[in-house]
N, C-alpha and C positions, 0 to 999 in steps of 0.2 A: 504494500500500500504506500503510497506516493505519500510524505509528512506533510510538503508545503504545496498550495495551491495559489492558483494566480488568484487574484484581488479577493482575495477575502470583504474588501471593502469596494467603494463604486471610484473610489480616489487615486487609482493606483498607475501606474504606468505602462501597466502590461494586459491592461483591459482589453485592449482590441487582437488578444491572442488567446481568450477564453474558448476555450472550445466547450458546444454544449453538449452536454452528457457526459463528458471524460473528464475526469481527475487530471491535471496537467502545472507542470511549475514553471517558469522561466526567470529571467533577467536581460534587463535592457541595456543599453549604452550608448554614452554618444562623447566623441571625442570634442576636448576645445575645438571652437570654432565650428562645430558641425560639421569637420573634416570627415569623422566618419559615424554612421549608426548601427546597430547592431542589436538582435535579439539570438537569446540562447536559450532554448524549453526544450523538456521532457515532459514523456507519457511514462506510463508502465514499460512498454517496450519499443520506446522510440527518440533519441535524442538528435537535435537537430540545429546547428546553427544559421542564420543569415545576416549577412552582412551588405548595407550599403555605401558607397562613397565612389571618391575618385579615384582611378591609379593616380594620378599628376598634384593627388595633396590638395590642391583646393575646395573649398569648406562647399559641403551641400548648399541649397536654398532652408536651412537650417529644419533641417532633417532632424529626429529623432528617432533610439531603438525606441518606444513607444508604438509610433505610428506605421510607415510601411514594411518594416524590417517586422514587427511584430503580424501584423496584417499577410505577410506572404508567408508567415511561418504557421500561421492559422491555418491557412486556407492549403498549405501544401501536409500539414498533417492530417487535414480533414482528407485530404484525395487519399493520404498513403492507408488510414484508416476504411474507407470505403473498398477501396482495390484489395484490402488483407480483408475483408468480410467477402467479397466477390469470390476472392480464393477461394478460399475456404468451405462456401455454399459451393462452388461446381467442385470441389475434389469433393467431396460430401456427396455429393449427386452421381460420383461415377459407381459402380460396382465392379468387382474384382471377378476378376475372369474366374470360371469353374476350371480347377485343376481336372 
């Protein structure tokens, strides 16, 4: 069982990477300057970083891990969670050949 969970509260920084129904943790960041952003969450069985910025060093349009970094990590463990259920229904569904 997963201890920490995103926003316990509605204040938090990593709200928009709540996934619903799944227990899920992360942490966000964002370098001075908004050179770069970053979010890093786990499920039970899934950890996953994303990062944004420049390679050439200069500052986003003040980017935060919160917002899109947090957002594409949402939405890409909701697909990885749906494709591991998909799985799992069709191996479930096939039956094993009569010896």
């Amino acid at each position: 069982m997963i201890g920490a969970r995103l926003c316990r509260k509605t204040a938090c920084t990593g709200r928009q990477a709540a996934l619903a129904g799944r227990p899920a943790a992360g942490k966000t960041g964002t370098s001075q300057d908004f050179r770069d952003a970053w979010f890093v969450g786990y499920t039970a069985n899934l950890v996953t970083g994303v990062w944004f910025g420049n390679d050439d060093g200069k500052p986003t349009r003040k980017l935060t891990g919160g917002s899109l970094p947090a957002v594409a990590w949402r939405r890409s463990s909701s697909l990885r969670a749906s494709s591991s259920r998909l799985a799992r229904s069709a191996s479930s569904s096939c039956s094993s050949p009569s010896p």
